[in-house]
C-alpha positions as CSV (number, residue, x, y, z in Angstrom):
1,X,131.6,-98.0,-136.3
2,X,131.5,-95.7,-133.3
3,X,128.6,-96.7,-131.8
4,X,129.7,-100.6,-132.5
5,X,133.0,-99.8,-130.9
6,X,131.6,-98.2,-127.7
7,X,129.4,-101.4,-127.4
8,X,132.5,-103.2,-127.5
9,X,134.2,-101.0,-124.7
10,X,131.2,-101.4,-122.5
11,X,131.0,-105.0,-122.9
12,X,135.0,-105.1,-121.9
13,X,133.5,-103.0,-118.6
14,X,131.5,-105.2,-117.5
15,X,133.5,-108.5,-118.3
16,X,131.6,-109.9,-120.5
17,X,134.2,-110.0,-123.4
18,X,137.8,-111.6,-123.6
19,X,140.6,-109.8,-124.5
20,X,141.0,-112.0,-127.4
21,X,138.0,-111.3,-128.2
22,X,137.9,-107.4,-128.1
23,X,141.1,-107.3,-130.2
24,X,139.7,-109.8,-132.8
25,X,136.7,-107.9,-133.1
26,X,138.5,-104.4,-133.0
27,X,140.2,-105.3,-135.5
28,X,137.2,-106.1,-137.6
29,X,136.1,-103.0,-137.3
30,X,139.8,-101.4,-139.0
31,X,140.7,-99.9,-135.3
32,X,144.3,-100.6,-134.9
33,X,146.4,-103.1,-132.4
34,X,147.3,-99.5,-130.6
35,X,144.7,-97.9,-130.5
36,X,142.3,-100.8,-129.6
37,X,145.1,-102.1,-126.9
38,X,144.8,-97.8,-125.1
39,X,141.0,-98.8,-125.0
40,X,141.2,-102.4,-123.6
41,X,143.7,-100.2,-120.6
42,X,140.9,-98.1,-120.2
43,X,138.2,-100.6,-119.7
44,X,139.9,-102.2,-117.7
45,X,140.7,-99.5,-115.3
46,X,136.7,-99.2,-115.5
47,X,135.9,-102.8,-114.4
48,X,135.4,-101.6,-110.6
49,X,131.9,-100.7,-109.8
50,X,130.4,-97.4,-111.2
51,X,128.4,-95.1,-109.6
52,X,125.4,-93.3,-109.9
53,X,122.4,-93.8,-112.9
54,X,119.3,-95.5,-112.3
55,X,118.7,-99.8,-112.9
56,X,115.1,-101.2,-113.5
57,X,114.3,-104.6,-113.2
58,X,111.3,-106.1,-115.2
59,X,109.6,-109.1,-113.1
60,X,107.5,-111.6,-113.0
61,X,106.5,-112.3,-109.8
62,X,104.0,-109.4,-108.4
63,X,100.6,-109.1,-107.4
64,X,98.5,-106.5,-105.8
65,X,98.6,-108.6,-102.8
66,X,102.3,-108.0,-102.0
67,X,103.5,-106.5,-98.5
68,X,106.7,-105.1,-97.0
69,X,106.8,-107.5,-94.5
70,X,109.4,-109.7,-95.0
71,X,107.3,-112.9,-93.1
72,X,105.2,-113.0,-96.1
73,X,107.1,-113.0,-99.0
74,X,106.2,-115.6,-101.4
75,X,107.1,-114.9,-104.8
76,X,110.0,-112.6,-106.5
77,X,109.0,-109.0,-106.6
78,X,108.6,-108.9,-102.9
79,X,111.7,-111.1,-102.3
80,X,113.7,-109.1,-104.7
81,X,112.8,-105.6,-103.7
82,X,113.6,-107.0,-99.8
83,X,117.0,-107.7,-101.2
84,X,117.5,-103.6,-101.7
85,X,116.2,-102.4,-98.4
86,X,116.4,-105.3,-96.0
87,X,119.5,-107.1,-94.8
88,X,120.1,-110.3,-92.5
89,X,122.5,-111.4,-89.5
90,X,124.3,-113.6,-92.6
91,X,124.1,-114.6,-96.2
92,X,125.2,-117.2,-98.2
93,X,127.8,-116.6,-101.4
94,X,127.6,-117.8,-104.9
95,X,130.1,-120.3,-104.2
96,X,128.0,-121.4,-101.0
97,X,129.9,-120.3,-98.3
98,X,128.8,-118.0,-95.1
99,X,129.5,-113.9,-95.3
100,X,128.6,-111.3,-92.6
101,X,126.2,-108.9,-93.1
102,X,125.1,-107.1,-89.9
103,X,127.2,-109.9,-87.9
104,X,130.6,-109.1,-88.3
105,X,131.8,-112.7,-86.9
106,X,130.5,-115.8,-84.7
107,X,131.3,-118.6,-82.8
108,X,129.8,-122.0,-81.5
109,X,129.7,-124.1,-78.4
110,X,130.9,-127.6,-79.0
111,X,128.1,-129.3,-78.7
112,X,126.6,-126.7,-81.6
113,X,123.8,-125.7,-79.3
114,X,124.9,-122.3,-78.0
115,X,125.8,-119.2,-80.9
116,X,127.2,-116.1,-80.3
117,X,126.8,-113.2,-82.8
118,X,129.4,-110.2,-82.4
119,X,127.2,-107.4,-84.3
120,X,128.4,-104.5,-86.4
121,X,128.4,-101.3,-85.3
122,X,128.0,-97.5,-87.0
123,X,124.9,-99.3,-88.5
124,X,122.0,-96.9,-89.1
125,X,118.2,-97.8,-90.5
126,X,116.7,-95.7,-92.9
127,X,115.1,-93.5,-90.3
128,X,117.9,-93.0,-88.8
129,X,117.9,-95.0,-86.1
130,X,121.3,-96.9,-85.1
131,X,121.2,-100.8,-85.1
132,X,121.6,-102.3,-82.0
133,X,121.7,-106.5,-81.0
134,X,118.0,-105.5,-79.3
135,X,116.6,-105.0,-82.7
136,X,118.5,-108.7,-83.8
137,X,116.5,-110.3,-81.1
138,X,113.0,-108.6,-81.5
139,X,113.5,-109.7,-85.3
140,X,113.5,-113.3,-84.2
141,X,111.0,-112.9,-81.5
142,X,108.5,-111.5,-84.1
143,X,109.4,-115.0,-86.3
144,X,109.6,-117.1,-84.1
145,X,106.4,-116.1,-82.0
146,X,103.7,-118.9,-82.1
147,X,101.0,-117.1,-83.8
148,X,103.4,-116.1,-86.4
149,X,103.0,-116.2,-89.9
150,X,106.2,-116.1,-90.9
151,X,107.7,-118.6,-93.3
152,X,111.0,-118.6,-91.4
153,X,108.9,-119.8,-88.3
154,X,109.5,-123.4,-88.7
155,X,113.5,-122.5,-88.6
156,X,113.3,-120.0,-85.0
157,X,110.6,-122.5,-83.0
158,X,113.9,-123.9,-82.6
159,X,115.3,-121.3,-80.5
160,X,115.1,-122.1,-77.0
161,X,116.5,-118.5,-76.1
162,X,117.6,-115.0,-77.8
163,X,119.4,-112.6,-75.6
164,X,121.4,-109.4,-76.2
165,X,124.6,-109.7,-74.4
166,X,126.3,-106.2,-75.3
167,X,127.6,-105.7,-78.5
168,X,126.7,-109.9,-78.8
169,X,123.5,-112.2,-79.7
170,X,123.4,-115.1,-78.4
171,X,121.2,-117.6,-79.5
172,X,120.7,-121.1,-77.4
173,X,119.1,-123.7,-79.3
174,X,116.5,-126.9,-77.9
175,X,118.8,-129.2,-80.2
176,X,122.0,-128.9,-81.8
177,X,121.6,-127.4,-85.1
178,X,125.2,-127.0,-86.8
179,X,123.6,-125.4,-89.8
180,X,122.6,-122.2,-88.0
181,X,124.4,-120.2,-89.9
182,X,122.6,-121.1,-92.6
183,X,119.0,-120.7,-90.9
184,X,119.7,-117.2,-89.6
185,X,120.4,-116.2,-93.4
186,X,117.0,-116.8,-94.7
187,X,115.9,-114.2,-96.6
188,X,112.5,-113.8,-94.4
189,X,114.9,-112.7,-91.5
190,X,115.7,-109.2,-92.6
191,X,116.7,-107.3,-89.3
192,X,114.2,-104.3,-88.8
193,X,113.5,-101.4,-86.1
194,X,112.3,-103.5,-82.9
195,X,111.8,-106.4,-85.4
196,X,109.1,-105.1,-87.2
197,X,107.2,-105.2,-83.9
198,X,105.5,-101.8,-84.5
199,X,104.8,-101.7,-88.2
200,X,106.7,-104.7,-90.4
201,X,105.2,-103.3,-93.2
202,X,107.3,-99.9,-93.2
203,X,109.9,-101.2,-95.2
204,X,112.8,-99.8,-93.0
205,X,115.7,-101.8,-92.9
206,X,119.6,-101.4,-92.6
207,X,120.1,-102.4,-96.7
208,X,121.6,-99.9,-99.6
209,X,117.9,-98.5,-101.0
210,X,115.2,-97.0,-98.6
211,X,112.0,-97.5,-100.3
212,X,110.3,-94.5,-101.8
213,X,107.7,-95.9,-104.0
214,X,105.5,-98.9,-103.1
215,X,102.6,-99.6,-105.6
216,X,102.1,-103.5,-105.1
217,X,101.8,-105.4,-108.9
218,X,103.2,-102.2,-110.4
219,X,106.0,-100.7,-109.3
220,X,108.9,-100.4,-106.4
221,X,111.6,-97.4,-106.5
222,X,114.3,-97.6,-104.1
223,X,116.7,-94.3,-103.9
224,X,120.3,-95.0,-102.7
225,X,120.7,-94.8,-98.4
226,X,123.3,-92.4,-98.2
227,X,124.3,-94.0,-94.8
228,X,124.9,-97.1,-95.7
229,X,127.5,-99.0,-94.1
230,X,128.9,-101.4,-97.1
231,X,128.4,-98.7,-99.8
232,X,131.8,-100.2,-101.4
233,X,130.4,-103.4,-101.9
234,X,126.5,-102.7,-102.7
235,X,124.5,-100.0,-104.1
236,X,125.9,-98.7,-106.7
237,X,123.6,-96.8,-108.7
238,X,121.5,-93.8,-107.4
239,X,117.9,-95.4,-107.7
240,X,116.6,-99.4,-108.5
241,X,112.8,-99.7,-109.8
242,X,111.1,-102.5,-110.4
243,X,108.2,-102.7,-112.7
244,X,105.9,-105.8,-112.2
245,X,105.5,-107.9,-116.1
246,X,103.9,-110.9,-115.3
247,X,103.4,-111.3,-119.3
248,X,106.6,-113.0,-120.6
249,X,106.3,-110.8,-123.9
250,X,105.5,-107.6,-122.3
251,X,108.7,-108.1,-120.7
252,X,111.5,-109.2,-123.2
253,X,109.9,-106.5,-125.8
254,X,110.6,-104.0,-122.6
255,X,114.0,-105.2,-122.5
256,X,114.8,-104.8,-126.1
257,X,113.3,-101.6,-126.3
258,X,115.6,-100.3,-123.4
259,X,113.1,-99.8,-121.1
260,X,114.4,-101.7,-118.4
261,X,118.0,-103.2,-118.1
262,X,116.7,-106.8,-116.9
263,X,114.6,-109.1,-116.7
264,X,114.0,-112.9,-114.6
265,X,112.7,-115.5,-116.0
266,X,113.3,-115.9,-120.0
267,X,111.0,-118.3,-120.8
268,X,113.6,-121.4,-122.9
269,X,111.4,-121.4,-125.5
270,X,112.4,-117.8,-126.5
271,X,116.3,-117.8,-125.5
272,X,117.5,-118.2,-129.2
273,X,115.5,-115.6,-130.2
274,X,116.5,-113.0,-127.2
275,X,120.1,-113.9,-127.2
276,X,119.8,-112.5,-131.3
277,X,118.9,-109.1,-129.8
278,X,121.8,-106.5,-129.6
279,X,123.4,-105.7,-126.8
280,X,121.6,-108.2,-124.4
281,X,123.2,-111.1,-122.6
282,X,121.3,-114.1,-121.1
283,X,122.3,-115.5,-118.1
284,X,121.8,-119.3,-117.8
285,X,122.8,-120.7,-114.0
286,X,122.1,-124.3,-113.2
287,X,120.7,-123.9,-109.4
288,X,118.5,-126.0,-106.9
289,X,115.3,-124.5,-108.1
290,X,112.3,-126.8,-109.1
291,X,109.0,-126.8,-110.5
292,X,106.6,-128.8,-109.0
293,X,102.9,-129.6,-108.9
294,X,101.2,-129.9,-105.7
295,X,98.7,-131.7,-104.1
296,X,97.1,-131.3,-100.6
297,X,97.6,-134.8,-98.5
298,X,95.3,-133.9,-96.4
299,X,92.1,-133.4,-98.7
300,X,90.3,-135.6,-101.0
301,X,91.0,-137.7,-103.5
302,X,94.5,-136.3,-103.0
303,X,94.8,-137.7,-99.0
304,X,94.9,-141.6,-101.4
305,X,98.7,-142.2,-101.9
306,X,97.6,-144.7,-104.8
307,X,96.3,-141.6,-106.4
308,X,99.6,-139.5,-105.8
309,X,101.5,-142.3,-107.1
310,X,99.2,-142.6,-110.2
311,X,100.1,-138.7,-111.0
312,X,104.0,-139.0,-110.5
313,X,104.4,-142.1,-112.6
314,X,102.6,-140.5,-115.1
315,X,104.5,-137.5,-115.9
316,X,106.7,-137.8,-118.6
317,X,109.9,-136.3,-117.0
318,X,112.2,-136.1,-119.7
319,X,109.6,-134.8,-122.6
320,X,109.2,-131.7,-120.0
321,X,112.6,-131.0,-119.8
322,X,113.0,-130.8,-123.5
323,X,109.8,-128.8,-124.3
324,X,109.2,-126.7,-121.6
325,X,112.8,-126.5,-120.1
326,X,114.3,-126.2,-123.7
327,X,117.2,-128.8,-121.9
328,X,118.1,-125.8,-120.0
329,X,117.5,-128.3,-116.7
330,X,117.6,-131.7,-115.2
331,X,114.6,-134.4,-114.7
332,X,113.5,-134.3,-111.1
333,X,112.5,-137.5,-108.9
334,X,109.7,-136.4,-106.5
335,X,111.8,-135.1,-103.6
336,X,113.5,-131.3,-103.6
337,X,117.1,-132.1,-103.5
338,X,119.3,-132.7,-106.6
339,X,123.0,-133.0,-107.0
340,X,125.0,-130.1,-105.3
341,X,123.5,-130.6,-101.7
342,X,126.4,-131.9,-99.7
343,X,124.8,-134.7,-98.2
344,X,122.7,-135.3,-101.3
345,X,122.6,-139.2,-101.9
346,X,122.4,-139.9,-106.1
347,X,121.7,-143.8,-105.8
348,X,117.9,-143.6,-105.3
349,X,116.4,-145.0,-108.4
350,X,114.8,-142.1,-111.0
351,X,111.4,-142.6,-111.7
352,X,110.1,-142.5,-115.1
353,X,107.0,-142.3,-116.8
354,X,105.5,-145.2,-116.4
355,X,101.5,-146.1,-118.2
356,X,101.5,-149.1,-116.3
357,X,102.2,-148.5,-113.0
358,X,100.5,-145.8,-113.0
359,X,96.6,-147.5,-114.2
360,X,97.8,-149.8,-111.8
361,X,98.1,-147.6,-108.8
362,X,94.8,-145.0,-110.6
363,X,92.7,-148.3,-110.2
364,X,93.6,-149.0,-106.5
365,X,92.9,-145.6,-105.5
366,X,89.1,-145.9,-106.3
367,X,89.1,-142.3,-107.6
368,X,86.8,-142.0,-110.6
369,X,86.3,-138.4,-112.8
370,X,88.7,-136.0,-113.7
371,X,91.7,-134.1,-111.4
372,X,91.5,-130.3,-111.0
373,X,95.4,-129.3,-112.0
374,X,95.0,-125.6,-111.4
375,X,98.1,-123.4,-113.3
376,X,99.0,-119.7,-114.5
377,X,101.8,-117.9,-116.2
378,X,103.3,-117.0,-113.3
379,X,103.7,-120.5,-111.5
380,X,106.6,-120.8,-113.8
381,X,108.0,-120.2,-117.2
382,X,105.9,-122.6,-119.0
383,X,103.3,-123.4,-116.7
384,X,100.5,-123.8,-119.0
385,X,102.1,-125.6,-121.5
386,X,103.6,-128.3,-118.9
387,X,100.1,-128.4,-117.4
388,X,98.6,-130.1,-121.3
389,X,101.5,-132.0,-121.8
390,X,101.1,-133.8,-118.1
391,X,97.1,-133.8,-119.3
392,X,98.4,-135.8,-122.6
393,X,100.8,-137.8,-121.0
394,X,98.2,-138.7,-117.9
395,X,95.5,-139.5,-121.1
396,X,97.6,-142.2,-121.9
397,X,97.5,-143.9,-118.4
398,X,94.0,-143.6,-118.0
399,X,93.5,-140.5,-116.0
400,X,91.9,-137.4,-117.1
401,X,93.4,-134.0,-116.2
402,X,91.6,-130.8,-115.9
403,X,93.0,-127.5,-116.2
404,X,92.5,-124.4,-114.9
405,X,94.1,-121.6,-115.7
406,X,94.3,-118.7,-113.2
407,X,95.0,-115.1,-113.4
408,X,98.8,-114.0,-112.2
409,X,97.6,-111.3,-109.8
410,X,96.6,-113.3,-106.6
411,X,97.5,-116.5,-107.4
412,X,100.2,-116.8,-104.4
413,X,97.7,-115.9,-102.6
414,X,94.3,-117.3,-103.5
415,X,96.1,-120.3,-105.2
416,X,99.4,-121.7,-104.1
417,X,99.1,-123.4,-100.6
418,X,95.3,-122.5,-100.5
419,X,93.9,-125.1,-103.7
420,X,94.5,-128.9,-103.4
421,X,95.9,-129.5,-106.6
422,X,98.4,-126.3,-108.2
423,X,101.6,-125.9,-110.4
424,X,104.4,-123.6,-108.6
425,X,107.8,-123.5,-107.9
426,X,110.6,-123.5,-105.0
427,X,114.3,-121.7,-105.8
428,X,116.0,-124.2,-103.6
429,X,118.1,-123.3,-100.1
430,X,121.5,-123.7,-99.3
431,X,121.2,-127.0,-97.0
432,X,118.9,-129.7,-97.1
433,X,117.7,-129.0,-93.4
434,X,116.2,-125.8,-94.4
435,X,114.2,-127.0,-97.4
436,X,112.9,-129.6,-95.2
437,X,111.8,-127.4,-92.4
438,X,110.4,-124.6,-94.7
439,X,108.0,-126.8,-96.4
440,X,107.9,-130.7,-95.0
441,X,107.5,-130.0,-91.5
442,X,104.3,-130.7,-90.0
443,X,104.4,-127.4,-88.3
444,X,105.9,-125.1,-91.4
445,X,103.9,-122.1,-92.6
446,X,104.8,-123.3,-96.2
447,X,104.1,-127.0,-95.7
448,X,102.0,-126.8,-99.1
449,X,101.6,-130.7,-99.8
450,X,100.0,-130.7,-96.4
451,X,102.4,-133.2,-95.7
452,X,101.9,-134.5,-91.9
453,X,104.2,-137.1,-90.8
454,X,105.3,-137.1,-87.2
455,X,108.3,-140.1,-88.6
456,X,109.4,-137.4,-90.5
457,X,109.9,-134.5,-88.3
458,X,111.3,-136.8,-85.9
459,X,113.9,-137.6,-88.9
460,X,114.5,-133.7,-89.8
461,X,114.8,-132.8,-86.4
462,X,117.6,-135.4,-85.6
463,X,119.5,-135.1,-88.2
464,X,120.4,-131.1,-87.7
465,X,121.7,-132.7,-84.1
466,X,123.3,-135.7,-86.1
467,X,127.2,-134.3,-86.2
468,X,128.1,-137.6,-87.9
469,X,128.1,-136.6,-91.7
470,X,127.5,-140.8,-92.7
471,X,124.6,-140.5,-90.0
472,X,123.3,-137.6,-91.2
473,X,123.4,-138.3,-94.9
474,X,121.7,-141.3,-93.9
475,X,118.9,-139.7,-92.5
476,X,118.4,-137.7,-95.2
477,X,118.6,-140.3,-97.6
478,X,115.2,-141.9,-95.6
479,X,113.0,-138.5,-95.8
480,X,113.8,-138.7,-99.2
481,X,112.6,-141.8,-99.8
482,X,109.4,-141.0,-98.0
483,X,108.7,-137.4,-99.8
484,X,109.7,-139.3,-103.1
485,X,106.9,-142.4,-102.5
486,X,104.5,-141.0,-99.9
487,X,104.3,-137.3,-100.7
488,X,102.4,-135.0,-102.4
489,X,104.8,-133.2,-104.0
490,X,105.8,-134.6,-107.8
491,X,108.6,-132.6,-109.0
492,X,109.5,-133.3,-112.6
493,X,112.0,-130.6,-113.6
494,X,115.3,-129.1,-112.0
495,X,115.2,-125.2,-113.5
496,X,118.1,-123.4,-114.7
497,X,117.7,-119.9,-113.3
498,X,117.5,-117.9,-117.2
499,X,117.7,-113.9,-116.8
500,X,119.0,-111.6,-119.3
501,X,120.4,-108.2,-119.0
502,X,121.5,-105.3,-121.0
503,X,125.0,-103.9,-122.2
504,X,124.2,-101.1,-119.7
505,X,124.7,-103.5,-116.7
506,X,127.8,-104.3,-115.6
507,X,129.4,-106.1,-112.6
508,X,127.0,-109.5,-112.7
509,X,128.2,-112.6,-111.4
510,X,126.3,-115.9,-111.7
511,X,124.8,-116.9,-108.4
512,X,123.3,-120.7,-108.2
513,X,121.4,-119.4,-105.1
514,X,118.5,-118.0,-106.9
515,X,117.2,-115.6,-110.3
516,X,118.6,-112.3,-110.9
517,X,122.0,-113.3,-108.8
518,X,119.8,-114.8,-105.6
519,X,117.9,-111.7,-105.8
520,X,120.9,-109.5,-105.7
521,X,121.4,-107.7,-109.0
522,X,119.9,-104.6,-108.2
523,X,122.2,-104.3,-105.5
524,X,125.6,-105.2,-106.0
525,X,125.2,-104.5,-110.6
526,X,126.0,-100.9,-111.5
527,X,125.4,-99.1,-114.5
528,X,128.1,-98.9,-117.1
529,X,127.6,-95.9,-119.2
């Protein structure tokens, strides 16, 4: 009974529990209104954050190819580890909205075209060094430069001018953009010494956790950064590690065995079965994350639209939902925006599977032979099986599907926006512009579909000028349409984001932005006991 009861108390912690709830099941248990009511005080008293202890993560997501440097991050590891050394100008909330980080407030010309950042001061790096604007603007120089490789570069091209003006940056733009805010919180921008100039790869930022053990597809340890500036808000517990799983199994028997405190990605198909274990909680967020397949416009038999079209009317949408998604999603319609995009327009028609149209377009493309559909575990949860179920449903239009099954280490690398035809998946962005410019651009450095459409940057870039919401919304409705009928990217599924953590975690807060709290929950979670 003890052991049930302190379950129950830590559960109450971390406000996961009721109070109904705790007294109902108290109760159960022969503990009396009293004594159960003394506890429930005390737990609540203990809902603030707790300090100290150690939180491991167990990922998906790594490869022996990761690097510090925050231009390249591709997949989660990287991304999430960033999250606990690395901070940005901005951020964006659970509930969508801006929050300073190393700005501490801004302001905007009228004509949305000139920024001024007022940055926060008693800021220190992790080698001591104090922040200073000049390290803000050698960030975005490093992104923005031409040669760059940065994913964020199709975002800071944009920049006409970055200049430290005392405590200020201020940022002129070639166009109007009134989502800046947004831009200058992408998680490629973390703020480093001189920008990373000298060595991006150092791992030095301004975050909670300075990184003390780097071992790429194994293992990241950060220890806490005794000088950090927002220690009341962020970085609770003495040390985060993450431990690269790629192997769904490896990781939810690593979580029930205690060995870590949480994990991303619970594939649907086993969510009954984890959500039995004791003491562990899933967390189920509906976000904008998809899954997608991709296929290179640019390179043969994939640069024939009929061909693309063939592909997209023949996935069966709705049987992927159910089987690989568990229902734990929505059908997607060939473009990356879904409901919850403020200028999101719902009347374009859903397309369906569809035998007939798709022969139909198969036979005007001229291709003859199979398609190379290349896929791993760690594309998404489920990637193999939705790979043979678009091979059965493609079967019944005609059109034979070849898989190939990769390994997980290098595969965001030697795979993913190298090979013409590949499973993968995109966690979304706060605004529509910046989903657009990260991979539809002609010019982006994730423009994975290969999609080159001068019609369409024209579009993109008019509509971040376009201060007219009907306009705007307008505009957006039009790329749409093209992405949905001329691109190469056929998106069938909507993810919910599915992690699951431990009694020992407390202070989690569902966050549509991404996994694991938008990549958060090493940072701002604490352990309860």
């Amino acid at each position: 009974m003890t052991m049930e009861f302190d379950h129950l108390s830590r559960l109450v912690a971390g406000g996961r529990l009721s109070r109904r709830e705790f007294l109902s099941r108290a109760a159960a248990l022969g503990v009396s209104a009293a004594a159960a009511n003394a506890l429930l005080s005390s737990a609540a008293r203990a809902q603030g954050p707790v300090k100290g202890g150690m939180l491991r993560a167990g990922l998906v997501g790594g490869a022996a190819t990761d690097s510090l440097d925050p231009a390249t991050w591709a997949s989660q590891v990287p991304y999430t580890m960033g999250r606990c050394w690395g901070e940005q100008l901005l951020e964006v909330s659970p509930a969508g909205e801006i929050e300073y980080r190393l700005a501490e407030s801004y302001e905007a010309s009228k004509d949305a075209k000139t920024w001024t950042f007022r940055i926060r001061q008693d800021v220190t790096f992790h080698n001591g060094k104090e922040l200073t604007p000049a390290d803000i603007v050698a960030t975005l120089e490093r992104h923005a430069d031409a040669n760059s490789k940065s994913a964020a570069l199709a975002f800071v091209s944009e920049f006409e001018t970055v200049k430290a003006d005392g405590r200020n940056v201020v940022i002129t733009l070639k166009e109007p953009n009134a989502d800046l805010p947004y831009v200058v919180s992408d998680y490629h921008l973390m703020i480093q010494p001189n920008g990373g100039k000298d060595n991006p790869t150092e791992g030095i930022g301004t975050g909670p956790y300075k990184v003390v053990v780097n071992e790429p597809g194994v293992r990241h340890v950060g220890q806490k950064h005794e000088g950090y500036w927002g220690s009341d808000q962020r970085g609770h517990a003495d040390t985060i590690e993450i431990i690269v799983m790629n192997d769904s199994t490896a990781r939810t028997a690593a979580l029930q065995s205690g060995q870590i405190d949480m994990i991303n990605r619970v594939e649907p198909k086993v969510v009954e079965l984890v959500k039995r274990v004791p003491g562990v909680t899933i967390r189920n967020v509906p976000g904008k994350g998809h899954y997608v397949m991709i296929a290179h416009c640019n390179t043969a038999p994939f640069d024939n639209n009929d061909l693309r079209l063939a592909l997209k009317y023949a996935v069966d949408r709705e049987e992927m939902v159910q089987k690989i998604l568990g229902g734990y999603g929505t059908v997607g319609n060939d473009t990356p925006m879904i409901k919850g995009y403020p200028l999101f327009d719902d009347d374009i028609e859903q397309r369906v599977f569809d035998p007939e149209k798709a022969a139909e377009h198969y036979k005007k493309s001229g291709h003859s032979g199979s398609v190379l559909l290349r896929t791993s575990d760690v594309a998404f949860p489920g990637a193999v099986d939705a790979a043979q179920l678009f091979q059965q449903s493609a079967a019944k239009c005609g059109i034979t599907v070849e898989i190939k099954r990769e390994p997980g280490d290098g595969y965001w690398s030697d795979v993913w926006n190298q090979q013409p035809f590949s499973m993968s998946y995109w966690t979304g962005r706060p605004t529509q512009d910046q989903v657009y410019s990260i991979a539809y651009l002609s010019k982006a450095e994730w423009n994975d579909t290969r999609f080159f459409r001068e019609d369409f940057d024209k579009l993109i870039i008019g509509a971040r000028s376009e201060l007219d919401e009907s306009k705007r919304k307008a505009m957006y409705r039009q790329a749409a349409m093209i992405l949905r009928d001329e691109g190469g990217a056929i998106v069938p599924m909507f993810n919910n984001y599915i992690d699951a953590t431990t009694a020992k975690v407390g202070g989690w807060v569902d966050d549509p932005n991404g996994e694991l709290m938008g990549g958060h929950a090493l940072t701002k979670c604490w352990v309860t006991a």
